[in-house]
C-alpha positions in Angstrom: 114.9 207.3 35.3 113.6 205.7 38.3 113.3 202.2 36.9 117.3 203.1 36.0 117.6 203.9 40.1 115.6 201.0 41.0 117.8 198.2 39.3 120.8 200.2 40.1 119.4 199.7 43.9 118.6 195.9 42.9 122.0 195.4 41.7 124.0 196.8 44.2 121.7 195.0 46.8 122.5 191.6 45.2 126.0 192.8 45.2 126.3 192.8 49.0 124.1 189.7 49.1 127.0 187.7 47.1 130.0 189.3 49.1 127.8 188.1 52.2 127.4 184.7 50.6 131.4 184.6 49.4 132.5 185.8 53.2 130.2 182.9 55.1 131.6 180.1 52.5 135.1 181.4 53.0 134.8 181.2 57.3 132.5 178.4 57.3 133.9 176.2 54.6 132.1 173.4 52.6 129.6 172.8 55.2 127.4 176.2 54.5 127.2 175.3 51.1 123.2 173.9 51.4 122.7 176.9 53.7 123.8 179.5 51.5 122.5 177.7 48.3 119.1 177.6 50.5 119.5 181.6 51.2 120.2 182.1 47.0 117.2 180.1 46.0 114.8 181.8 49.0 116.0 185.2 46.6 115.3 184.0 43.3 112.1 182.7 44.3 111.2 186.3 46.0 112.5 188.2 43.2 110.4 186.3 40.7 107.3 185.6 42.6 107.8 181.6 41.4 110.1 179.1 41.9 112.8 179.6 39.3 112.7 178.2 35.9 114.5 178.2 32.2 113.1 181.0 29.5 110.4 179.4 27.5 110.8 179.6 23.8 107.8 179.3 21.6 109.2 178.3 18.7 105.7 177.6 17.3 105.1 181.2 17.5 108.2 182.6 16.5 107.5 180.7 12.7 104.8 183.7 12.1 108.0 185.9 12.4 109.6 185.9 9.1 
């Protein structure tokens, strides 16, 4: 139950984060694009305690899996 509240809390933070994002693109135009992405990647960094990167599939591994 609490993880349940706890990503409920997650997701509605990131929620307001985007509208935040959406609203200061929209007034500011092109030109806060590199501040914005800046902000995005500052959270995904945070959130994952390392700089963002793609799943890693260890297909070697999954051959044992039959």
């Amino acid at each position: 139950m609490s993880e349940d509240i706890y990503t409920d809390r997650a997701y509605n933070l990131l929620l307001l984060r985007l509208e935040r994002w959406l609203d200061e693109l929209s007034a500011r135009g092109p030109n806060a694009v590199p501040e914005v992405y800046r902000e995005m990647n500052r959270l995904i960094e945070n959130d994952q305690g390392a700089p963002y990167c793609e799943p890693h599939i260890d297909f070697n591994h999954q051959k044992n899996y039959n």
